[in-house]
N, C-alpha and C positions, 0 to 999 in steps of 0.2 A: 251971805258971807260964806257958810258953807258950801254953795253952791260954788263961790270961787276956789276954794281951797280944794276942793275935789276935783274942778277941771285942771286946779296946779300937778297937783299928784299925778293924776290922770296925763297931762305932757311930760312931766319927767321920768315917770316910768316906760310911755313910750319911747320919748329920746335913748334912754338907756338899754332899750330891748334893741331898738335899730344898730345903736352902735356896737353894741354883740354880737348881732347878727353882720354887720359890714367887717368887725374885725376878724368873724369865722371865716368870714367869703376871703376875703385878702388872706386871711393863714393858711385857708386852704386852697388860693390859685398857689401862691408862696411855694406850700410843698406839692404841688403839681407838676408846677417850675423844675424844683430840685431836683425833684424823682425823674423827669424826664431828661434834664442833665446826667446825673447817674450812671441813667441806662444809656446814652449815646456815647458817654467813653466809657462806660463798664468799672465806673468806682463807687458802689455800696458805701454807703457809710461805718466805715472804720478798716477800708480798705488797703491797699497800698498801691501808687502808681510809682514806673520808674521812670526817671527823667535820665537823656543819656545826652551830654554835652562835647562838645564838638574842642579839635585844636584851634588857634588861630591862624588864620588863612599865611601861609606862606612859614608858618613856624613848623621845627622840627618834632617830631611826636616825644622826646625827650624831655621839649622844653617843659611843658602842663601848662601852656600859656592858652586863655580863653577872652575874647575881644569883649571888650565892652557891653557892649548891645548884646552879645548873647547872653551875659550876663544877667541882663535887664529881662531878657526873653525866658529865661529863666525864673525869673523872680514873678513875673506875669505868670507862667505855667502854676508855681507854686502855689499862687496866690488864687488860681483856678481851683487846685488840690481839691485846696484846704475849705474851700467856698462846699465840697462834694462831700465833706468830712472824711476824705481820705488822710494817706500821709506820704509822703514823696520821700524817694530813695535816691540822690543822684550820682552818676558815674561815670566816669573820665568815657567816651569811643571804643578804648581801645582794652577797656577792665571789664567786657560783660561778658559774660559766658552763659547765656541760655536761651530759651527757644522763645516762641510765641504765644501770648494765650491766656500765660498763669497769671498776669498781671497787666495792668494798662501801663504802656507804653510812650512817652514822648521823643523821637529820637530829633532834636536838633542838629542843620548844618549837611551839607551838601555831603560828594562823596568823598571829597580829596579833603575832607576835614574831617570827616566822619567815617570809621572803618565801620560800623553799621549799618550808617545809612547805606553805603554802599554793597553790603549784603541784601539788605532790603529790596532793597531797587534791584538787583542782579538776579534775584530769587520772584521778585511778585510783580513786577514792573519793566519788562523785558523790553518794552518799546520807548524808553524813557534813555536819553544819552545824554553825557554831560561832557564837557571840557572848561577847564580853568586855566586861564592865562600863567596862574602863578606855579603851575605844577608841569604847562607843556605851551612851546610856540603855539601861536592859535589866537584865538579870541575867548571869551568867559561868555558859553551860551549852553542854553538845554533844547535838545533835539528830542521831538516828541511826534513820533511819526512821521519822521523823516522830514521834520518841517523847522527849521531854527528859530529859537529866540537870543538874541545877544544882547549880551550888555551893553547899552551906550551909555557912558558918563556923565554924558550930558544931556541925558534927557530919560530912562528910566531901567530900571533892575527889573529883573522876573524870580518867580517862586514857584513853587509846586507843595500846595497843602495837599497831604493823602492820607487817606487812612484804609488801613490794614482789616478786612473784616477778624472778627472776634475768633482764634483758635478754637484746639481744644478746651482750653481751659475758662470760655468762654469772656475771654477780654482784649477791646479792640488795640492795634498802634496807630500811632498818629504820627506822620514824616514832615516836619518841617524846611523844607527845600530851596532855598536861598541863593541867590549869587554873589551875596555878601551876607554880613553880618546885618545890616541896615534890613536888608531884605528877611532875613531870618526873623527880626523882632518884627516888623511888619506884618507877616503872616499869623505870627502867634495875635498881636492885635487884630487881625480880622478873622484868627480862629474865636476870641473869646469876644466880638461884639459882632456874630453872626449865630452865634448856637440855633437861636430859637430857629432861622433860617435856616439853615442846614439839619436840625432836627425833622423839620418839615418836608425838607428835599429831599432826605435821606433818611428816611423811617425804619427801626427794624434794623438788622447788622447786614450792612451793605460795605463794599470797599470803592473808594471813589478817587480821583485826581482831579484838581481846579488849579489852572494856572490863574495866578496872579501878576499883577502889573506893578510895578510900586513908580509913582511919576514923580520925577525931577528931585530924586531922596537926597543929591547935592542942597539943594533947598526946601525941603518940603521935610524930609527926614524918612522915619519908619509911616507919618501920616493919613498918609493918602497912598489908597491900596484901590486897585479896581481890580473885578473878574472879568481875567481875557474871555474863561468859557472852561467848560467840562470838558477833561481830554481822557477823560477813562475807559473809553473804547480805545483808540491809540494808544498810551502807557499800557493797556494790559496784551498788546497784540506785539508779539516777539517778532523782529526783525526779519523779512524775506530768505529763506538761501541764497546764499551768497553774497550777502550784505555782510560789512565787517558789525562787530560786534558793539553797539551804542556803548558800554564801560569798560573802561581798563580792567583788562584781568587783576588779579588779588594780586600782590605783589607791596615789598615796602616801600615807601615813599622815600625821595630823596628827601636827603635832611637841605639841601642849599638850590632854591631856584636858580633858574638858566640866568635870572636878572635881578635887582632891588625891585621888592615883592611889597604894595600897598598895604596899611593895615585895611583889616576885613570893614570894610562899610565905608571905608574913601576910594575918590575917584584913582584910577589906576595910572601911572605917569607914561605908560607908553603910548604910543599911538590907538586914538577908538577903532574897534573892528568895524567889520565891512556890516551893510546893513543886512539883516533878516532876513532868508530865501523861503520864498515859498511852495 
């Protein structure tokens, strides 16, 4: 009888050492996890990252109107934050006034909706072009080494995830780059269910560009995202002599389109652009 009660003891103590020991290893992949999050957008715990939110496509920078989905792209960033135990700061495009570096960065939205982003890209991304249906005759595509992607309506949107290596102040930005709104929350989805990917591909403070696919976002929505491919040789190689300039010089935006202007993330009611040159 003894003999039983001894091998009892003798099981439940090892059960109990095991599962202290399996709860160590899971706390400690856990904050392996974290810490290497962290360190690939540069938010320490009790940090601050800014979030800089974009107008809505075709609205006047007066208005403060921000579409839907960016909203939600938004609410996904924060909730990335907050995951880092940072704390998020957010502000209109057109209210930032500071440099790179001192803080982690998300700038949401293209350039015709974003006066940021469009410095960004004008400053560190010289071979990256953009044009928007709702701001100039044309088609809604990104030129990236002299190579188009366009919008078709009817069958997919494109993106540009980048990020900015880390300033001085040792913390990186991150460009959310969209041809809509649809596209915008998209990319923040495949920023925050790739990390460990992209930690892996991008170790260490690297700056990098991945175009993005978003298929059939008329049905499918923000969903379904694929990688066209790494274009960060191209985006970082400035345009030939004598090529016109891939961005609009700085300048303000007209407050009223050439036409009735789609909200950001539906299909556009004019005629689809021409297909994709290569």
């Amino acid at each position: 009888m003894g003999g039983d009660v001894w091998n009892v003891v003798l099981g439940v103590v090892s059960s109990a050492v095991s599962a202290v020991l399996a709860w160590s290893l899971q706390a400690g992949l856990r904050r392996r996890r974290l810490n290497r999050r962290r360190a690939f957008f540069g938010m320490p715990a009790g940090s601050e990252a800014l979030v800089v939110v974009p107008r809505k496509a075709g609205t006047g920078k007066e208005d403060r109107v921000v579409a839907q989905r960016d909203v939600y792209a938004l609410m996904e960033l924060a909730t990335l934050i907050r995951e880092c135990g940072a704390t998020a700061t957010v502000l209109p495009h057109d209210e930032v006034r500071q440099g790179l570096g001192d803080k982690t960065e998300f700038c949401i939205g293209g350039v015709y909706a974003n006066d940021r982003s469009a410095a960004h890209l004008r400053w560190k991304f010289p071979g990256v072009g953009v044009t928007a249906e709702w701001e100039q005759w044309g088609a809604n595509k990104l030129i990236i080494g002299g190579r188009e992607f366009v919008r078709d309506k009817t069958k997919e949107d494109y993106a540009l995830l980048l990020r900015i290596a880390a300033g001085e102040g040792g913390r990186p930005t991150f460009l959310v780059h969209g041809q809509t709104a649809t596209a915008n929350l998209a990319t923040v989805r495949y920023l925050t269910r790739h990390i460990g990917e992209l930690i892996r591909r991008y170790p260490g403070d690297q700056t990098f560009a991945l175009l993005l696919r978003v298929v059939q976002p008329f049905a499918y929505g923000p969903d379904v995202v694929e990688l066209v491919g790494d274009v960060t040789a191209q985006a970082l190689e400035a345009p030939a002599a004598g090529q016109p300039a891939p961005l609009p010089p700085v300048r303000e935006q007209r407050s009223a389109a050439p036409s009735p202007s789609p909200a950001a993330g539906e299909p556009a009611a004019s005629a689809s652009p021409s297909a994709p040159q290569s």
